[in-house]
Backbone as JSON, one array per atom type, in Angstrom:
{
  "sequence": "XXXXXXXXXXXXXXXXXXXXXXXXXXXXXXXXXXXXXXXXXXXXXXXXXXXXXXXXXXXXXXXXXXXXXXXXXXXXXXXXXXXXXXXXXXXXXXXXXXXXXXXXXXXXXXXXXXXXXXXXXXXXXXXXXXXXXXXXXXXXXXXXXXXXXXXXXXXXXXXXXXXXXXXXXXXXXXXXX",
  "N": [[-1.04, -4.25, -7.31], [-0.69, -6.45, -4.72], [-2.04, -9.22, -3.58], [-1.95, -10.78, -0.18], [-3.56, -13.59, 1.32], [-4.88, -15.16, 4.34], [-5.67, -18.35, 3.84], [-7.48, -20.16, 5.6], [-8.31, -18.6, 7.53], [-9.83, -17.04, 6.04], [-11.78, -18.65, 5.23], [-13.29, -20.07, 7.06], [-14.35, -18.25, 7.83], [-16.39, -17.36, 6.45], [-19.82, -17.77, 5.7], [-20.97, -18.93, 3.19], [-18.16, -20.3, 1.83], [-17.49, -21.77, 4.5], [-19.43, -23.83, 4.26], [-18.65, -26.02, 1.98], [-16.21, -26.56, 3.22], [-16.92, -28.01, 5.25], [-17.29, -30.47, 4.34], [-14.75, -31.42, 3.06], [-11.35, -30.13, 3.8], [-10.2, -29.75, 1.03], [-12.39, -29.52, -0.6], [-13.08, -26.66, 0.7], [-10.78, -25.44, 0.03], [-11.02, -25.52, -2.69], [-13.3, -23.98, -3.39], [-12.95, -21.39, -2.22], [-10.61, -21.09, -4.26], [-11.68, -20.95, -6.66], [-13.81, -18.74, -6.32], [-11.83, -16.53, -5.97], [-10.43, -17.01, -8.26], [-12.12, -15.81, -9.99], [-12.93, -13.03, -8.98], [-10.51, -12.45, -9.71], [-10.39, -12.33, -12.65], [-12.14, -9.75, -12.97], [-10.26, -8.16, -11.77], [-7.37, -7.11, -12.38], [-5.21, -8.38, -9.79], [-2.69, -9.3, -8.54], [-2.94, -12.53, -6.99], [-2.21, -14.14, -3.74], [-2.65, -17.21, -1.43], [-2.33, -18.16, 1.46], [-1.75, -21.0, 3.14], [-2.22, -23.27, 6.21], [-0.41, -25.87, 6.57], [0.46, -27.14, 8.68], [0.23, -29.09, 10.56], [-0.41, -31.8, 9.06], [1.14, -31.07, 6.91], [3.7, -31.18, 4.28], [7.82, -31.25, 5.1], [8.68, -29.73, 3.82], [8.43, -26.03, 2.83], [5.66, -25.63, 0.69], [4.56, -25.0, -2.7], [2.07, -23.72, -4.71], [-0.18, -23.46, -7.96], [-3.23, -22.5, -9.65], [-5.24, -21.57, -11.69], [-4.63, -18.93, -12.1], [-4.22, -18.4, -9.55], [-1.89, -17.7, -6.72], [-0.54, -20.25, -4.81], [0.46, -20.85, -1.49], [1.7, -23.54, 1.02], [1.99, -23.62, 4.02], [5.33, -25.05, 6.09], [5.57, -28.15, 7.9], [5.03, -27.88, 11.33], [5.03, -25.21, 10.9], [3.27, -21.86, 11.17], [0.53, -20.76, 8.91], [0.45, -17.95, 9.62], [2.57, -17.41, 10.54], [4.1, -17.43, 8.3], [3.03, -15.62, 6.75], [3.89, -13.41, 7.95], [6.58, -12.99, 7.7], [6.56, -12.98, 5.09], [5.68, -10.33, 4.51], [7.33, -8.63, 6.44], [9.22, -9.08, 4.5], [8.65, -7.62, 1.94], [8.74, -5.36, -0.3], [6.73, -4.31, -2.08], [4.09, -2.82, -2.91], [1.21, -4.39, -0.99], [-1.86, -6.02, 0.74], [-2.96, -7.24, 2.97], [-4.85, -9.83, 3.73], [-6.81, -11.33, 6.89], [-8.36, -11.75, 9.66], [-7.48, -12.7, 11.95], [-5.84, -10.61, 14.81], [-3.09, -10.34, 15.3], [-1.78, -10.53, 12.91], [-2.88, -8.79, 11.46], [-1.9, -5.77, 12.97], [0.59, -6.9, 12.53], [0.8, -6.07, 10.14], [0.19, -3.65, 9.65], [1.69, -2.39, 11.29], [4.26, -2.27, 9.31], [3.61, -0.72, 7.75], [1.9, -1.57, 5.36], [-1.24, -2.22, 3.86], [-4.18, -3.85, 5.49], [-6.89, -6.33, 5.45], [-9.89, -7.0, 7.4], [-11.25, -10.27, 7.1], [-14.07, -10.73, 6.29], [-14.72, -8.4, 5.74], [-13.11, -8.64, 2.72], [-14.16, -10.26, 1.7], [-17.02, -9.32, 1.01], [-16.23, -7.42, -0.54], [-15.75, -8.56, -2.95], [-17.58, -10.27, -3.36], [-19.27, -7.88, -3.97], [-17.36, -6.88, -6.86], [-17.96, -9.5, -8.17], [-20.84, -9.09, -8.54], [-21.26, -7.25, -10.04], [-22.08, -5.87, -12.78], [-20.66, -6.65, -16.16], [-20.49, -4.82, -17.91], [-20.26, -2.36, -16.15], [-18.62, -2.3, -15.6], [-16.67, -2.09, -17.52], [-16.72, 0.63, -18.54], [-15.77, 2.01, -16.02], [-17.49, 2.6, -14.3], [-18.53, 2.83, -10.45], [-19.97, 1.43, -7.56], [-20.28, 3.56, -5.51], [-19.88, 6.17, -6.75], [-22.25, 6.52, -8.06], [-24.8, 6.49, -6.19], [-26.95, 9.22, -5.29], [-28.67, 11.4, -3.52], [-32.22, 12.23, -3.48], [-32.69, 14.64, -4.71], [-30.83, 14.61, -6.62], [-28.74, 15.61, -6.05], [-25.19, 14.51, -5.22], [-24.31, 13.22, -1.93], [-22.95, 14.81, 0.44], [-21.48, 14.79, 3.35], [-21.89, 17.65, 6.3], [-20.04, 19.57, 8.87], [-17.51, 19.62, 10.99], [-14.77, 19.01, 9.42], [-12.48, 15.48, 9.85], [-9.26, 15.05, 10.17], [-7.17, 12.71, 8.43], [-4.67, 10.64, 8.89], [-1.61, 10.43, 7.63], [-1.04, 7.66, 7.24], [-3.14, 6.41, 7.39], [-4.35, 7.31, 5.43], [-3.36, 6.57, 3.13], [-3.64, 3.75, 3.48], [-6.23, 3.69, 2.69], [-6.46, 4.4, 0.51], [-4.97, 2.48, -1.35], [-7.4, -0.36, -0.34], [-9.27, 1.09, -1.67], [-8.7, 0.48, -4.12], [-9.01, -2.03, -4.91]],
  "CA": [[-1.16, -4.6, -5.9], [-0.55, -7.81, -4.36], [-3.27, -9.57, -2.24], [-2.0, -12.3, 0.8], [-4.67, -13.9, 1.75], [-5.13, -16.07, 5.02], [-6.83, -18.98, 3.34], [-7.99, -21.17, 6.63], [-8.94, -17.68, 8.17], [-10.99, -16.6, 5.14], [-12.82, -20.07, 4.82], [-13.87, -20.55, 8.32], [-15.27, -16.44, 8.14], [-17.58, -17.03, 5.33], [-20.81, -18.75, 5.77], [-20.5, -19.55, 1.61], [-17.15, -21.23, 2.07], [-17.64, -23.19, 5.43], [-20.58, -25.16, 4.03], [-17.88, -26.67, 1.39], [-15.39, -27.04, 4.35], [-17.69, -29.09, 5.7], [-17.65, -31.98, 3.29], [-13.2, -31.96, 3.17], [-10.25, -29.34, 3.49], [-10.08, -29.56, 0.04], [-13.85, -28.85, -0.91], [-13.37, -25.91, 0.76], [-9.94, -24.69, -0.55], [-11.46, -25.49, -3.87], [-14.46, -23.1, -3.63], [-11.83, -19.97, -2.36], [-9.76, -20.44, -5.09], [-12.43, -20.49, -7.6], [-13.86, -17.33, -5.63], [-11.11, -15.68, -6.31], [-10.21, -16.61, -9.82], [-13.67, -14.74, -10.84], [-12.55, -12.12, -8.65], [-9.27, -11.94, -10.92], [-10.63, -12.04, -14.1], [-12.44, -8.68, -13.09], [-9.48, -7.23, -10.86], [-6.37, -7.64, -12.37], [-4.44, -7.99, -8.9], [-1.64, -10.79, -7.97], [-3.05, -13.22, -5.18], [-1.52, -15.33, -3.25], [-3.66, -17.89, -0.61], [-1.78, -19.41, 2.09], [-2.71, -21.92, 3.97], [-1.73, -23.72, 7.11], [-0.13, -27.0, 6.78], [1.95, -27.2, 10.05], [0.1, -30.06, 11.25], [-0.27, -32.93, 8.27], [1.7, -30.98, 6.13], [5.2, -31.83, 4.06], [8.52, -30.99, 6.28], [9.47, -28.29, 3.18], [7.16, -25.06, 2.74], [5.23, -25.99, -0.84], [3.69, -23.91, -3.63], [0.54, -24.47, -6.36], [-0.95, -22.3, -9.06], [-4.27, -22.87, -9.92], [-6.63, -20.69, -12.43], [-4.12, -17.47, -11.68], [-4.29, -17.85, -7.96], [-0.42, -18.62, -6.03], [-1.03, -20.63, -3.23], [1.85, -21.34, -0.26], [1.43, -24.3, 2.18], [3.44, -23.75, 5.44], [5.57, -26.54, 6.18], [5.02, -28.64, 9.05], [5.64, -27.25, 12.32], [5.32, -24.22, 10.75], [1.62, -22.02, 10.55], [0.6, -19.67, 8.12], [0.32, -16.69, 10.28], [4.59, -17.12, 10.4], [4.52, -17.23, 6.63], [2.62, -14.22, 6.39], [4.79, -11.98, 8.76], [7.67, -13.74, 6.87], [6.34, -12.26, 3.73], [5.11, -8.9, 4.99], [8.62, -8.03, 6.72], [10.43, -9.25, 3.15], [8.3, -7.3, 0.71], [8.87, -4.03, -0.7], [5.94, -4.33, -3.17], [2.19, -2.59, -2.85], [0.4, -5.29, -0.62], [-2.86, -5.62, 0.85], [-3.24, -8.7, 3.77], [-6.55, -10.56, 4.34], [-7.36, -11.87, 7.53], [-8.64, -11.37, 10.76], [-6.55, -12.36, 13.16], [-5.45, -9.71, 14.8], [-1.96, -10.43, 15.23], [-1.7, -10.56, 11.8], [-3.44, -7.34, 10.84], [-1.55, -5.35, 13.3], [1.76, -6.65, 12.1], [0.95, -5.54, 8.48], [-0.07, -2.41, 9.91], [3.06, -1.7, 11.82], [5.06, -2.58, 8.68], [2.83, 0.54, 6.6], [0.91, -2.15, 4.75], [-2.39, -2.46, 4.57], [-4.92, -5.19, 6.03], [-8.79, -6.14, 5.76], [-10.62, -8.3, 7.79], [-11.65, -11.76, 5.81], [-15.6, -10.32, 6.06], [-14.8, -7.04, 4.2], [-12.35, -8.91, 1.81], [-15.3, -11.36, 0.92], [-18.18, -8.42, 0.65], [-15.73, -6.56, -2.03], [-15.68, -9.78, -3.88], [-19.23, -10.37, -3.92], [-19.6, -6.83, -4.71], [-17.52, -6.97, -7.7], [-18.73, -10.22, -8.91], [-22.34, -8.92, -8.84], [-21.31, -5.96, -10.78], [-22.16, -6.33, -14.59], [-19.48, -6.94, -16.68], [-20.35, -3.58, -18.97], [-20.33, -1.12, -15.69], [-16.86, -2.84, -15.14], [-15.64, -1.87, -18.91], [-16.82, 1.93, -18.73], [-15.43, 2.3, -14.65], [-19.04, 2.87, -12.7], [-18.41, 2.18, -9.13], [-21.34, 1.89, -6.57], [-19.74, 4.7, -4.94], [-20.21, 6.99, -7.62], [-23.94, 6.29, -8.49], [-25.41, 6.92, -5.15], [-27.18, 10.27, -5.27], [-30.2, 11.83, -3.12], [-33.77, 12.63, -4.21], [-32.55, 15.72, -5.13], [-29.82, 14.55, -7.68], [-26.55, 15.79, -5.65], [-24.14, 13.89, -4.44], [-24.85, 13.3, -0.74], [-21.68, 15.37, 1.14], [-21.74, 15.03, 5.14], [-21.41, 18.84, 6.33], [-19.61, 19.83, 9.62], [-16.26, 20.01, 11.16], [-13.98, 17.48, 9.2], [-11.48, 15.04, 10.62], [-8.55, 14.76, 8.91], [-6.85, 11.02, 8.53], [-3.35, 10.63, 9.55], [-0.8, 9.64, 6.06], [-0.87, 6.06, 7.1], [-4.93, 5.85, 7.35], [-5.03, 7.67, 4.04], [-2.8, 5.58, 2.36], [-4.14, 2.4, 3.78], [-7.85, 3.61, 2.34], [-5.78, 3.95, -1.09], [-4.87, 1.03, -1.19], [-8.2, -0.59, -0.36], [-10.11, 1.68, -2.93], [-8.03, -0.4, -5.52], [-9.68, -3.12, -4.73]],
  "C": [[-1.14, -6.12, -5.79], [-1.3, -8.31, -3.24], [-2.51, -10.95, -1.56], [-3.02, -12.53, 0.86], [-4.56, -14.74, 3.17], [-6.59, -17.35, 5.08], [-7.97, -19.47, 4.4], [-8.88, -19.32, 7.02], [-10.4, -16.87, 7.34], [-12.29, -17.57, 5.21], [-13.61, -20.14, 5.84], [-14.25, -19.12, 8.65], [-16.17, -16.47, 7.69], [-18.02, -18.25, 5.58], [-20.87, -19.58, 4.19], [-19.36, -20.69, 1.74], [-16.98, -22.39, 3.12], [-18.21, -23.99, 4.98], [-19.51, -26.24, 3.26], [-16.81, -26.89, 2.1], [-16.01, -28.49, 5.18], [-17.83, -30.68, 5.93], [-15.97, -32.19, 2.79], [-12.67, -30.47, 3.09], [-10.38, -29.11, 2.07], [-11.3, -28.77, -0.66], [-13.48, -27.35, -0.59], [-12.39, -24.75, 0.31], [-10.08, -24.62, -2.07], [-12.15, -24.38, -4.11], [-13.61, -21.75, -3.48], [-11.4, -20.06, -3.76], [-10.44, -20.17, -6.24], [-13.21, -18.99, -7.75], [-13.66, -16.79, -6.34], [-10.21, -15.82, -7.45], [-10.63, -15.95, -10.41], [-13.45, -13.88, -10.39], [-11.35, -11.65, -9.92], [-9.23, -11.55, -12.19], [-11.12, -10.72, -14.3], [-11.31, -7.67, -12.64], [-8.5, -7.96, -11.25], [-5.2, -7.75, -11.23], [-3.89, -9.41, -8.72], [-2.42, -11.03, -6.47], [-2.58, -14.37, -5.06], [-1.85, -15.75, -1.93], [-2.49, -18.36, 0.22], [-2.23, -19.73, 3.15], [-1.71, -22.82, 5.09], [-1.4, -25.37, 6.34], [0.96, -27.42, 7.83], [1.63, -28.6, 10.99], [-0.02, -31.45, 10.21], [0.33, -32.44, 6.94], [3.46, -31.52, 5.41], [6.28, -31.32, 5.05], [9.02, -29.31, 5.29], [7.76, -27.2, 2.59], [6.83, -25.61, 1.05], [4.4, -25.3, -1.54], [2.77, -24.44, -4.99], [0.63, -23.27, -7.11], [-1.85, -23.02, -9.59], [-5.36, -21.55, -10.24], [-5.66, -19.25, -11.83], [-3.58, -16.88, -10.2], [-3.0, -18.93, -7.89], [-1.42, -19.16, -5.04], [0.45, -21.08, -2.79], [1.17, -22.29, 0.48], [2.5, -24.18, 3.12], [3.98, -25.43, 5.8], [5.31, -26.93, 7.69], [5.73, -28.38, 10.23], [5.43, -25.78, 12.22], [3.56, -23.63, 10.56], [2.0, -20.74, 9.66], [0.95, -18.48, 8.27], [2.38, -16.22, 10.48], [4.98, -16.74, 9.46], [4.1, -16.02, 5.74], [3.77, -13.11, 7.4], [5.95, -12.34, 7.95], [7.77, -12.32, 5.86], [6.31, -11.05, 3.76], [6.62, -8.08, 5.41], [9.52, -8.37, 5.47], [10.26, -8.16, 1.61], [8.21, -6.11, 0.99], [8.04, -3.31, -1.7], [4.76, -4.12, -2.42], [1.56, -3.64, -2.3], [-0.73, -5.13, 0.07], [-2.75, -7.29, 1.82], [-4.47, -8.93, 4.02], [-6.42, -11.39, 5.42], [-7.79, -11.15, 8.56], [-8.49, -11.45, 11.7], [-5.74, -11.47, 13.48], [-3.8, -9.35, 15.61], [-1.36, -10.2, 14.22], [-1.77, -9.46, 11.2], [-2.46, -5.96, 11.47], [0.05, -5.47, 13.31], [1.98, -6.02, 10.78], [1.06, -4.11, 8.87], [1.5, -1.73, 10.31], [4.35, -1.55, 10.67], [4.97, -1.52, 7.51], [2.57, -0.57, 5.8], [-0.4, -2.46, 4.96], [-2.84, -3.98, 4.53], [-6.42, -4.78, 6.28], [-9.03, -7.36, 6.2], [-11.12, -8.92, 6.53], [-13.05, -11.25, 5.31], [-15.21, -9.6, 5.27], [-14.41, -7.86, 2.91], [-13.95, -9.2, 0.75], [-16.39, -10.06, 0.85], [-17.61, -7.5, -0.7], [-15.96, -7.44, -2.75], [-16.9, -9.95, -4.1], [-19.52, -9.02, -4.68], [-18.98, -6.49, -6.26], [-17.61, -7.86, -8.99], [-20.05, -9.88, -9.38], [-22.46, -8.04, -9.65], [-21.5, -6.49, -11.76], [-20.93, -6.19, -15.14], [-19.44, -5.3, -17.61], [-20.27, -2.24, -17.82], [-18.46, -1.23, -15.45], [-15.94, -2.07, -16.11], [-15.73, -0.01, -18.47], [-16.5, 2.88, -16.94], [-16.19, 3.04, -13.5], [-18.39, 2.56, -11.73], [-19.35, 2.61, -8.26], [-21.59, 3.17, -5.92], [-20.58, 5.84, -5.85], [-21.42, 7.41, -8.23], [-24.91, 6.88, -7.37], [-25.36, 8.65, -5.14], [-28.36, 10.47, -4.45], [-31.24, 12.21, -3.86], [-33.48, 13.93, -5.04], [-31.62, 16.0, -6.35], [-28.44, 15.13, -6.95], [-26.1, 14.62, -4.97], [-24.11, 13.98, -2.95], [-22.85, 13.64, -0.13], [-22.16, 15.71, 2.72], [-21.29, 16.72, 5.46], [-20.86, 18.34, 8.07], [-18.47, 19.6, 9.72], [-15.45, 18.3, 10.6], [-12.98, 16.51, 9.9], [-10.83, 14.38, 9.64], [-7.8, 13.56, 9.35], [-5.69, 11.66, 8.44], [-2.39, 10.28, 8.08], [-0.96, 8.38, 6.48], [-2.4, 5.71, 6.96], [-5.18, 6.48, 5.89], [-4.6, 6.82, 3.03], [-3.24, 4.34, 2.26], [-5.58, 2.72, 2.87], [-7.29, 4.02, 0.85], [-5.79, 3.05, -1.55], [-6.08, -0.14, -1.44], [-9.11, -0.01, -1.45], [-9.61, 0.69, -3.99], [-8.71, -1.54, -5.83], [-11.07, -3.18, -5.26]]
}
Protein backbone atom coordinates (compact mmCIF):
# COMPACT_ATOMS: atom_id res chain seq x y z
CA UNK A 1 0.00 0.00 0.00
CA UNK A 2 0.94 3.42 -0.69
CA UNK A 3 0.25 6.25 1.87
CA UNK A 4 -0.21 10.23 0.37
CA UNK A 5 -0.09 12.18 2.98
CA UNK A 6 -1.21 15.97 3.19
CA UNK A 7 1.81 17.18 5.07
CA UNK A 8 0.63 21.03 5.98
CA UNK A 9 -2.87 19.39 6.73
CA UNK A 10 -1.41 16.70 9.02
CA UNK A 11 0.92 19.23 10.93
CA UNK A 12 -1.50 21.90 11.68
CA UNK A 13 -4.12 18.71 13.02
CA UNK A 14 -1.79 17.45 15.58
CA UNK A 15 -1.25 19.18 18.78
CA UNK A 16 2.45 17.11 18.84
CA UNK A 17 3.44 18.54 15.50
CA UNK A 18 2.11 22.22 15.72
CA UNK A 19 4.22 22.96 18.81
CA UNK A 20 7.40 22.29 16.37
CA UNK A 21 5.58 24.37 13.64
CA UNK A 22 5.70 26.91 15.84
CA UNK A 23 9.41 27.56 16.06
CA UNK A 24 9.82 27.28 11.63
CA UNK A 25 8.12 25.35 8.63
CA UNK A 26 10.89 23.29 8.76
CA UNK A 27 10.87 22.30 12.59
CA UNK A 28 7.74 21.11 11.92
CA UNK A 29 8.21 19.18 8.59
CA UNK A 30 11.14 17.72 10.41
CA UNK A 31 9.19 16.18 13.34
CA UNK A 32 6.40 14.50 10.57
CA UNK A 33 8.93 13.00 8.74
CA UNK A 34 10.67 11.54 11.62
CA UNK A 35 7.03 10.46 12.83
CA UNK A 36 6.69 8.64 10.12
CA UNK A 37 10.03 7.05 9.54
CA UNK A 38 9.34 5.12 13.05
CA UNK A 39 6.07 4.47 11.71
CA UNK A 40 7.92 2.74 8.63
CA UNK A 41 10.30 0.83 10.26
CA UNK A 42 7.23 -1.02 11.92
CA UNK A 43 4.83 -0.81 8.76
CA UNK A 44 6.48 -1.61 5.80
CA UNK A 45 4.21 0.80 3.58
CA UNK A 46 5.52 3.42 0.76
CA UNK A 47 4.86 7.13 1.95
CA UNK A 48 4.87 9.92 0.30
CA UNK A 49 4.35 13.67 2.24
CA UNK A 50 3.42 16.49 0.16
CA UNK A 51 3.54 19.65 0.96
CA UNK A 52 2.38 23.01 -0.26
CA UNK A 53 4.87 25.23 -1.78
CA UNK A 54 2.67 27.39 -4.13
CA UNK A 55 3.46 30.44 -2.34
CA UNK A 56 7.56 30.73 -1.68
CA UNK A 57 8.07 27.77 -3.48
CA UNK A 58 10.46 26.93 -6.77
CA UNK A 59 8.49 27.57 -10.28
CA UNK A 60 9.18 23.48 -11.01
CA UNK A 61 7.25 20.83 -8.71
CA UNK A 62 10.43 19.32 -6.47
CA UNK A 63 11.09 16.00 -4.73
CA UNK A 64 13.28 14.82 -1.34
CA UNK A 65 13.82 11.48 0.34
CA UNK A 66 14.59 11.51 3.73
CA UNK A 67 14.91 8.33 6.27
CA UNK A 68 12.46 6.24 3.66
CA UNK A 69 9.86 8.94 3.51
CA UNK A 70 9.19 10.60 -0.50
CA UNK A 71 8.31 13.96 -0.11
CA UNK A 72 6.73 16.29 -3.22
CA UNK A 73 6.75 20.14 -2.97
CA UNK A 74 4.07 21.73 -5.27
CA UNK A 75 5.47 24.24 -7.40
CA UNK A 76 4.59 27.72 -7.08
CA UNK A 77 1.26 28.74 -7.99
CA UNK A 78 0.47 25.42 -7.59
CA UNK A 79 -1.07 23.77 -3.92
CA UNK A 80 -0.82 20.46 -2.73
CA UNK A 81 -4.40 19.59 -2.69
CA UNK A 82 -3.90 19.80 -6.94
CA UNK A 83 -0.96 17.47 -6.55
CA UNK A 84 -2.86 15.09 -4.68
CA UNK A 85 -5.95 14.81 -7.08
CA UNK A 86 -3.15 14.81 -9.76
CA UNK A 87 -1.82 11.73 -8.18
CA UNK A 88 -5.04 10.02 -7.12
CA UNK A 89 -6.65 10.31 -10.78
CA UNK A 90 -3.01 8.87 -12.26
CA UNK A 91 -2.57 5.90 -9.95
CA UNK A 92 -3.56 2.47 -10.45
CA UNK A 93 -1.71 1.23 -7.31
CA UNK A 94 -3.37 0.28 -3.64
CA UNK A 95 -3.46 3.86 -2.00
CA UNK A 96 -4.61 5.20 1.12
CA UNK A 97 -4.88 9.45 1.30
CA UNK A 98 -4.36 11.38 4.58
CA UNK A 99 -6.01 14.47 5.12
CA UNK A 100 -8.88 16.22 6.11
CA UNK A 101 -9.91 18.43 3.85
CA UNK A 102 -12.78 17.41 2.56
CA UNK A 103 -12.37 18.09 -0.94
CA UNK A 104 -9.66 15.97 -0.90
CA UNK A 105 -11.14 12.96 0.86
CA UNK A 106 -14.16 12.95 -1.26
CA UNK A 107 -12.15 13.02 -4.43
CA UNK A 108 -10.18 9.88 -3.34
CA UNK A 109 -13.36 8.45 -2.49
CA UNK A 110 -15.03 9.00 -5.78
CA UNK A 111 -11.92 7.56 -7.48
CA UNK A 112 -12.52 3.95 -5.14
CA UNK A 113 -9.53 4.89 -3.02
CA UNK A 114 -9.44 5.15 0.29
CA UNK A 115 -8.99 8.29 2.72
CA UNK A 116 -8.46 9.01 6.62
CA UNK A 117 -8.75 12.05 8.30
CA UNK A 118 -5.10 13.47 9.54
CA UNK A 119 -6.52 12.71 13.44
CA UNK A 120 -7.16 8.96 12.75
CA UNK A 121 -3.95 8.75 10.54
CA UNK A 122 -1.91 10.18 13.60
CA UNK A 123 -3.82 7.88 16.45
CA UNK A 124 -2.80 4.63 14.22
CA UNK A 125 0.69 5.90 14.37
CA UNK A 126 0.83 6.48 17.92
CA UNK A 127 -0.88 3.28 18.31
CA UNK A 128 1.65 1.37 16.49
CA UNK A 129 4.57 3.13 17.85
CA UNK A 130 3.40 2.34 21.42
CA UNK A 131 3.04 -1.21 20.52
CA UNK A 132 6.12 -3.34 21.70
CA UNK A 133 8.30 -4.34 19.23
CA UNK A 134 7.81 -8.35 20.23
CA UNK A 135 3.73 -8.12 19.89
CA UNK A 136 4.68 -6.60 16.42
CA UNK A 137 7.02 -9.82 15.51
CA UNK A 138 4.35 -12.56 16.61
CA UNK A 139 1.11 -10.27 14.87
CA UNK A 140 -1.02 -9.29 18.29
CA UNK A 141 -3.23 -6.50 17.36
CA UNK A 142 -5.22 -4.50 20.07
CA UNK A 143 -8.15 -5.67 18.29
CA UNK A 144 -7.62 -9.13 18.95
CA UNK A 145 -6.79 -8.99 22.75
CA UNK A 146 -9.85 -7.25 23.91
CA UNK A 147 -12.06 -9.81 25.63
CA UNK A 148 -14.92 -9.49 28.43
CA UNK A 149 -14.89 -10.64 32.07
CA UNK A 150 -16.09 -13.65 30.88
CA UNK A 151 -13.18 -14.52 28.41
CA UNK A 152 -15.28 -14.30 24.96
CA UNK A 153 -14.80 -12.18 22.48
CA UNK A 154 -17.28 -9.32 22.88
CA UNK A 155 -19.80 -9.83 19.52
CA UNK A 156 -22.63 -6.99 19.24
CA UNK A 157 -25.96 -9.15 18.75
CA UNK A 158 -28.97 -7.86 16.66
CA UNK A 159 -30.00 -7.16 13.18
CA UNK A 160 -26.71 -6.59 11.12
CA UNK A 161 -26.03 -3.92 8.55
CA UNK A 162 -24.32 -4.94 5.78
CA UNK A 163 -21.49 -2.40 4.18
CA UNK A 164 -21.74 -1.60 0.61
CA UNK A 165 -18.26 -3.20 -1.61
CA UNK A 166 -16.74 0.21 -1.58
CA UNK A 167 -17.11 0.71 2.45
CA UNK A 168 -15.77 -2.81 2.81
CA UNK A 169 -12.98 -2.39 0.77
CA UNK A 170 -12.11 1.01 2.02
CA UNK A 171 -12.07 -0.68 5.82
CA UNK A 172 -9.53 -3.24 4.06
CA UNK A 173 -7.50 -1.11 3.20
CA UNK A 174 -7.34 0.81 6.47
CA UNK A 175 -7.00 -2.50 8.57
CA UNK A 176 -3.53 -2.66 6.75
CA UNK A 177 -2.50 0.00 8.36
Amino acid sequence: MHIYIDGYNLIRQSIRLRRFERHSLEAGRAALIDRLAQYRTRKDHRITVVFDGWVGGSAREERDYSAGIDMIYSPKGVKADDVLKRIIASSDEEILVVSSDREIVSYAVRRGKAAMPSPEFESVVDRQLAMPEDDMAFGKDEEEEEEDASGRVGHKKGPARRLSRAEKQARARIRKL
